[in-house]
N, C-alpha and C positions, 0 to 999 in steps of 0.2 A: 504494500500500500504506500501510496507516493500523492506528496503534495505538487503542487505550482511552483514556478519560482517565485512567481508574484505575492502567493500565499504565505509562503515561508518565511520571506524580507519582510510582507505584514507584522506578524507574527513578534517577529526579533527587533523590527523598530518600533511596535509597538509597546514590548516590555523594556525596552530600554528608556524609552518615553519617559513611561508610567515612574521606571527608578530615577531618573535623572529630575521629575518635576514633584516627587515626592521626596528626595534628598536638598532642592531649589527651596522647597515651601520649610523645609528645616530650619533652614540656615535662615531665614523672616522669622523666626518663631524662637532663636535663642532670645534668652532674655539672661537676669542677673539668679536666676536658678543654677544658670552653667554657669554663670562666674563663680556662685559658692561653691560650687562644685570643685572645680581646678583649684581654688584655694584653700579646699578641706584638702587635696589631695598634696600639693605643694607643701602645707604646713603639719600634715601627720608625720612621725617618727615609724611609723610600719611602710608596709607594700601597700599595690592597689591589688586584691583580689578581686578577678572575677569568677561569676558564678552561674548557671544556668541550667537549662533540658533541652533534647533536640537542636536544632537547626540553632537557637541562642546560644549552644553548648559551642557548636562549630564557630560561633561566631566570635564568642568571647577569648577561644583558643586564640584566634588570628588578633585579637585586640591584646590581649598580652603579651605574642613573639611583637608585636609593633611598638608597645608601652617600654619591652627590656631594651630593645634597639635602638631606642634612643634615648636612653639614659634614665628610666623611671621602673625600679624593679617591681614584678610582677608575678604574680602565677595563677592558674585557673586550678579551680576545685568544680565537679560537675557537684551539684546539689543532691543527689540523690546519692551520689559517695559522701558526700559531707556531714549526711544524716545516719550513715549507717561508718561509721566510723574515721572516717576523714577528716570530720571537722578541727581535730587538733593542730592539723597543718596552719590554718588560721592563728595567728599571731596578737597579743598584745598590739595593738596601734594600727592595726591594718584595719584601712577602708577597703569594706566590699559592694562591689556593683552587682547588681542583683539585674540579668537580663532574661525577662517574662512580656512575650509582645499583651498576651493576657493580665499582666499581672493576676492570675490566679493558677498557674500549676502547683500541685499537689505539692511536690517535693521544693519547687520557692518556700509554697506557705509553711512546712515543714519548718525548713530552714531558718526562718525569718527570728521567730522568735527567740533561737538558740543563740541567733548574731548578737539579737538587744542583749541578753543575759549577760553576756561575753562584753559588753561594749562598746560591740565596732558599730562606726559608723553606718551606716545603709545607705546608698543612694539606689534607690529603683527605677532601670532603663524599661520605660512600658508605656504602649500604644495605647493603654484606660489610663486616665486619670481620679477615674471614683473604683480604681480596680484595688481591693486588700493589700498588694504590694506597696502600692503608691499610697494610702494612707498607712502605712507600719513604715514605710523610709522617712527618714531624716531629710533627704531630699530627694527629689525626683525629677527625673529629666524623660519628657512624652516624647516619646520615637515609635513610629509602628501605626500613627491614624489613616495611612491612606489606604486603600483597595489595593491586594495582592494585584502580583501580576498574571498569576495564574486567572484561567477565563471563571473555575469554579471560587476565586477568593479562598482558597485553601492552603494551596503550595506554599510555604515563605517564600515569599522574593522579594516584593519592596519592603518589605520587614526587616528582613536581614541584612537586607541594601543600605538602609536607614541605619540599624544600630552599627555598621561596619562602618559608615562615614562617621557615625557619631563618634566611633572609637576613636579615628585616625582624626577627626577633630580636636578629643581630649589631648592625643598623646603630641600633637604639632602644639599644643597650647602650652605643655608642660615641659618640651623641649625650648621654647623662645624661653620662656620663664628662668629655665635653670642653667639657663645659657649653654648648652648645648652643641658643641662645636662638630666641624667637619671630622678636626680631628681626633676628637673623644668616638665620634661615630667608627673611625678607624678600627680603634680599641675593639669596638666590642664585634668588627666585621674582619678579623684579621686572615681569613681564608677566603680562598676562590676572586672572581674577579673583580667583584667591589673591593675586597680588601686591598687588592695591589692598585684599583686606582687612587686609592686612600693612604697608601704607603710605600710606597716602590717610589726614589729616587730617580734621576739621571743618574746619579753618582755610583746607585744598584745596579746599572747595564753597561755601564763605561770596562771595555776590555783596555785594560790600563797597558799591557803588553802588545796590543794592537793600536798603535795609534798614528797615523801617518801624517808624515809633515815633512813640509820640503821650504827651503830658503827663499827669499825675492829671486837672488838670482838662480835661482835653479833651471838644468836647461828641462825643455822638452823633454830628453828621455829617462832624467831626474823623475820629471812628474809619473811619467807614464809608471816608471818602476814603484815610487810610492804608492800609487793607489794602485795597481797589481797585488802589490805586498799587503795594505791597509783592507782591501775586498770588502771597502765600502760605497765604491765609485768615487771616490772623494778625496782628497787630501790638504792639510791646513798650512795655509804659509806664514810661518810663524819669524819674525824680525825683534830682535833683544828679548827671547821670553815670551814677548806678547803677538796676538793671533792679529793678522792685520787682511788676513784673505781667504776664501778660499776657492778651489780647484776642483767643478766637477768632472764627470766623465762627458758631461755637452759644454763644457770648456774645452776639453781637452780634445774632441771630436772636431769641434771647429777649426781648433788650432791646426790642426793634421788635414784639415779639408785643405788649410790655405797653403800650405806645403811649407809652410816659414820655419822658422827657426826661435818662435816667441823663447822667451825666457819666463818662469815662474806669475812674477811682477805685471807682465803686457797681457796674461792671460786668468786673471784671479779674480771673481767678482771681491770686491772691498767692503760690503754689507751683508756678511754672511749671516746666516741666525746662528743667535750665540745665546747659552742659558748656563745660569749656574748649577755647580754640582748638585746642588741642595733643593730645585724644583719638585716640584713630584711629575713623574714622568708622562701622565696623563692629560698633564697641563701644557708639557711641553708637547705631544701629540698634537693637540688640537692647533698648535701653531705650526708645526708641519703641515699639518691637511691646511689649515687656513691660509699659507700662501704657496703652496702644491711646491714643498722644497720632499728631497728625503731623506737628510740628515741635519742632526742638531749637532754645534760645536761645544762641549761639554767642558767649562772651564772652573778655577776654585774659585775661595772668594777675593781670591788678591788679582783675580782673572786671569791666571797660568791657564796654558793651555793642560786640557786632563786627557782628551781624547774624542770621539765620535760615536754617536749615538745613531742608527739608520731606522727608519720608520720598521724595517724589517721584525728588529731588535722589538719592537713597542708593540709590532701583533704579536711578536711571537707569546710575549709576557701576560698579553691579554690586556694590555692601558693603552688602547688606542682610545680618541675620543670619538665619544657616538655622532659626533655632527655628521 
């Protein structure tokens, strides 16, 4: 059994509609509920737990790996573990978000009262506002009043659509606040390919034993043999110490079109890109691609020359920039 294609893009622009102008009418409807909010969370000495059943349970997961990642520690308890001996994991000082599009599941209302006993704060993420949750929380923030996007109003989707922006709402609010840095994000992304564009150097890809450089007066077959040698297309013409040029392989191509006998000096573009060792290297990517060069001149801070960096070098690593 096969739909339309016309039926199908219905279908898929319709439910994206539905989530993008039920997440729209959100964002019109914060008020100073969410600012208590962020500033119970910013000013307690515990974690943020969340908590939930079903589809909220999924959701909450994903609002916590968001909340540790940038700077705001976290862990999800399902409520129905929480009740049957979980709940100890809950700490002294931690705030718990309670996410019920109902605010009436069974195992919420379970929950609820064991939290007050305990202390912790409650805030109740839920689509009623006269729902049991939302009168037993301390506060409340209404996510979840518009029409699923299912046809039957059953499935979660703008539901969960909803309480997921609300999370990545919270946790962008708690990151400006605790000032939150690129590089702190490093820290806690230290594998795979964000981490290296968050920490990998020039000065990490610089083959210090490879570095090719040839004099002003260097001749023609000077060049040639450097960058043969250097196997970056390239090589640096360096005068007292410092980089003053450099030598591609469509320098050097032209040079040998004209049959002359240039010297180093008549053949070196003089505004080569040059970055310090101490860049991150993904930064210096996007300057390669932005002026379609394919080598960076890698120098320290006193501007010695270090060596060459080739774009080659930057995919291999995985910090090329996405532009």
């Amino acid at each position: 059994m096969s739909s339309s294609e016309d039926t199908i893009l219905n279908i898929a622009s319709n439910t994206l509609r539905l989530e993008g102008d039920a997440i729209h009418r959100l964002a019109s409807l914060l008020d100073h509920s969410f600012v208590d909010v962020i500033n119970l969370i910013v000013n307690t000495k515990g974690r943020v737990v969340l908590t939930g059943v079903g589809k909220s349970a999924d959701v909450g997961r994903k609002i916590v790996a968001t909340l540790n990642s940038t700077g705001s520690p976290s862990l999800f308890v399902h409520a129905g573990d929480a009740v049957h001996g979980d709940l100890g994991v809950i700490q002294l000082g931690d705030v718990v978000l309670c996410l019920s599009k109902s605010g009436r599941s069974a195992e919420i209302m379970a929950l609820v009262p064991l939290l007050k006993q305990r202390g912790h704060p409650i805030v109740g993420i839920t689509g009623a506002s006269d729902s049991p949750l939302a009168k037993q929380s301390d506060h409340v923030l209404i996510a979840g009043i518009d029409p699923e996007a299912c046809p039957f109003d059953l499935a979660p989707t703008t539901s969960t659509a909803v309480q997921m922006a609300l999370g990545d709402a919270i946790a962008m609010c708690l990151m400006e606040i605790r000032g939150f840095k690129a590089e702190d994000f490093a820290k806690f992304h230290p594998g795979g390919t964000l981490g290296k564009k968050l920490t990998v150097t020039l000065a990490d890809l610089v083959d210090k034993d490879r570095n090719p450089q040839v004099r002003p007066t260097s001749s023609l077959q000077e060049v040639l043999m450097s960058m043969t040698e250097g196997r970056y297309g390239a090589t640096v013409v360096i005068q007292n110490e410092k980089v003053v040029g450099i030598i591609t392989d469509g320098d050097l191509r032209r040079a040998l079109e004209k049959g002359d006998t240039a010297i180093a000096s008549e053949m070196m573009n003089t505004t080569p890109l040059m970055k310090k060792q101490t860049e991150l290297a993904a930064k210096a990517a996007a300057s390669i691609q932005g002026i379609g060069v394919s080598q960076v001149i890698v120098t320290t801070e006193d501007n010695e020359y270090l060596g060459l960096v080739h774009l080659h070098d930057l995919i291999r690593e995985g910090v090329t920039s996405n532009k």
